[in-house]
C-alpha positions as CSV (number, residue, x, y, z in Angstrom):
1,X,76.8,-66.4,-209.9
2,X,75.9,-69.2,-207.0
3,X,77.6,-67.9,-203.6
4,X,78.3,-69.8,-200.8
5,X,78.8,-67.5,-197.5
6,X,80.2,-68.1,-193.8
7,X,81.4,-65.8,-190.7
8,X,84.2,-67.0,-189.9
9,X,84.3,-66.7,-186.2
10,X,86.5,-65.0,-183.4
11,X,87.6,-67.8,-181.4
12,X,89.2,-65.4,-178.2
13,X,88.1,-65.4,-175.0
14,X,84.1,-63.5,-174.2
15,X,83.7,-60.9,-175.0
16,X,84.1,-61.4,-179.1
17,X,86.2,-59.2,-181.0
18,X,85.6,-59.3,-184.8
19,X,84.8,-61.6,-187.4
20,X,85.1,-62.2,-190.7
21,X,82.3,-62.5,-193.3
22,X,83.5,-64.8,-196.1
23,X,81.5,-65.0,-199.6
24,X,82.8,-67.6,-202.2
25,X,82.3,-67.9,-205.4
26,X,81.7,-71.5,-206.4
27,X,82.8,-72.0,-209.8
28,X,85.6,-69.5,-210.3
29,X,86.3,-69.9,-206.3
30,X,86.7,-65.9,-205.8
31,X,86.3,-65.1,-202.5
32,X,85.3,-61.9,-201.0
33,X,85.8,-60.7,-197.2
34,X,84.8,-58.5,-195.4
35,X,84.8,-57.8,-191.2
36,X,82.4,-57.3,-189.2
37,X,82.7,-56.0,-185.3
38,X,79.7,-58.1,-184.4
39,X,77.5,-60.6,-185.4
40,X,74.5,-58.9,-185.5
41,X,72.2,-59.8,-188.3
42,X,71.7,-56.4,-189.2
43,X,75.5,-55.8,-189.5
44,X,76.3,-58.7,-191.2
45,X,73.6,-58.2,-194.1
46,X,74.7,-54.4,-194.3
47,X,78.5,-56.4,-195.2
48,X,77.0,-58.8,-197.0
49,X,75.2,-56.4,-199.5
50,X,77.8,-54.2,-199.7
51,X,80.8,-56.9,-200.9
52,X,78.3,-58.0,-203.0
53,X,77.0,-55.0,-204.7
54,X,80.6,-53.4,-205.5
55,X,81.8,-56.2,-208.0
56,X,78.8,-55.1,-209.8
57,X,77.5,-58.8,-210.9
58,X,74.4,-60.3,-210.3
59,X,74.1,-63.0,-207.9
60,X,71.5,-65.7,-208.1
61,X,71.9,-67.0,-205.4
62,X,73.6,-67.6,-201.7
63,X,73.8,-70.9,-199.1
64,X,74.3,-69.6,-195.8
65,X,74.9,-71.6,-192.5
66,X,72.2,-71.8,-189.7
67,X,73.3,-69.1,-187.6
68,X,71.4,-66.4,-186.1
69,X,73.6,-63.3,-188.2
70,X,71.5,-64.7,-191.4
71,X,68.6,-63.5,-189.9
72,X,68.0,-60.6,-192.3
73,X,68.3,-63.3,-195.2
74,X,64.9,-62.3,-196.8
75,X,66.2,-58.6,-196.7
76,X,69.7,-60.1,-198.2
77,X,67.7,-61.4,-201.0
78,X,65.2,-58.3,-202.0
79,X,68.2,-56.0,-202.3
80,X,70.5,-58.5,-204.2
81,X,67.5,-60.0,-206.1
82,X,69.0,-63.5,-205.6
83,X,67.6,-67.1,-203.7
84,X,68.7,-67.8,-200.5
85,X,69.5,-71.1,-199.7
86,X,70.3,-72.4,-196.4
87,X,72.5,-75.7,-195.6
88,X,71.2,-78.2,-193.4
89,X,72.0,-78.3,-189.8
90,X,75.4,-80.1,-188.9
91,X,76.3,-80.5,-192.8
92,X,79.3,-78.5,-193.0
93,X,80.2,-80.2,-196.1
94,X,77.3,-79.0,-198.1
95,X,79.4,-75.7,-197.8
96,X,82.8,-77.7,-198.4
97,X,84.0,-74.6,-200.1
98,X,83.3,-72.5,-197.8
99,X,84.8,-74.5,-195.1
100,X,88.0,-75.1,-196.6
101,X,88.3,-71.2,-197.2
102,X,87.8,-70.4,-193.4
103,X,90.7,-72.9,-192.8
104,X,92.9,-71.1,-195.5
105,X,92.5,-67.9,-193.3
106,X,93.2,-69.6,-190.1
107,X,97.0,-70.0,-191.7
108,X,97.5,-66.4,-191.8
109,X,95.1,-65.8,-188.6
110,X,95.5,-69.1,-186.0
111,X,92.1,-69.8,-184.0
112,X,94.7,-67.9,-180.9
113,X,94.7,-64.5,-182.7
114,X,92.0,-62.5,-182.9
115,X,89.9,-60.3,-185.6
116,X,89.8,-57.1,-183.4
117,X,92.3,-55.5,-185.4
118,X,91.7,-56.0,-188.9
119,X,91.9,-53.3,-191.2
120,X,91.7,-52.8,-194.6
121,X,95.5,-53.7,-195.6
122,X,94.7,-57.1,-193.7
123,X,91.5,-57.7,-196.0
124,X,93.6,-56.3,-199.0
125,X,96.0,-59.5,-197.8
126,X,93.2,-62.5,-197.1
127,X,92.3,-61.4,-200.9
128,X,95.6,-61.7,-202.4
129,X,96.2,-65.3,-200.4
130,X,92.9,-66.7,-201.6
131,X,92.4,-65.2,-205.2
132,X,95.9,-65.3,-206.4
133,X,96.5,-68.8,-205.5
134,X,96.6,-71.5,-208.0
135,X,94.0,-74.2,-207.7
136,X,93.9,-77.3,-208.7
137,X,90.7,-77.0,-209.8
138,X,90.6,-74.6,-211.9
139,X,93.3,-76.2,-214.2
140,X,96.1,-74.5,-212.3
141,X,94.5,-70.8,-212.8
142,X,93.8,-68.6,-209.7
143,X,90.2,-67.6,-209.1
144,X,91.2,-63.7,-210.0
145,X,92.1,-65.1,-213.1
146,X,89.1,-67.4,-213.5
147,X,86.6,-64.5,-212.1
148,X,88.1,-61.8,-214.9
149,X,87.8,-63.8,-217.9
150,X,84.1,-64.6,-216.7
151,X,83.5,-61.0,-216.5
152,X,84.9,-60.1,-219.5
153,X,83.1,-62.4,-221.1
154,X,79.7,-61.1,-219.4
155,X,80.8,-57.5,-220.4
């Protein structure tokens, strides 16, 4: 399973208020999110690991973005036993997928709102959005769908 993984940041006004950690799966397009109230590198691995260790599959690898949260990335990759990958500075589109499920959650949560108060029935809600939407790619299945028959079939 290849992962490709943003924060999507908290756009309000200094100090920040929240932020989004966003893991896509790149061929079935499942997405996993998760909040974080900072960007510390230490908080963001503890989300990372933790999204990633409760579906339970085994993740070869992740592309993160330059920033400084991915500092822990050699920690990320010992506990997940997966390569980390890292995209090249100002290539947003070597993370297209990525990207274009960041914008996806700006429709439900404009740039002028703010992450602060994100709970779990929020997350339960950026899920259903982005999983049970049909995608064009994926021959007009959802990535829930796409994602279970993979893991049936890895069962």
């Amino acid at each position: 399973m290849q992962t490709s993984l943003s924060v999507c940041r908290d756009t309000t006004p200094i100090p920040p208020t929240g932020y989004l950690v966003t893991l896509v799966e790149r061929v079935t397009r499942y997405t996993l999110v998760g909040w974080s109230a900072t960007k510390g590198a230490d908080e963001v691995k503890s989300v990372i690991v933790r999204l990633l260790v409760a579906i339970g599959v085994a993740c070869t690898g992740i592309t993160f973005d330059n920033g400084k949260e991915f500092a822990r990335h050699a920690e990320i990759a010992t506990a997940l036993k997966a390569d980390v990958f890292f995209a090249r500075p100002y290539h947003s589109w070597e993370r297209g997928t990525n990207e274009n499920t960041n914008g996806l959650i700006r429709r439900l949560y404009p740039k002028s709102g703010s992450f602060a108060a994100i709970g779990e029935a929020d997350l339960r809600r950026i899920d259903t959005f982005l999983n049970d939407r049909q995608r064009k790619c994926l021959g007009w299945k959802t990535p829930r769908e796409v994602m279970d028959a993979f893991l049936a079939a890895a069962a």
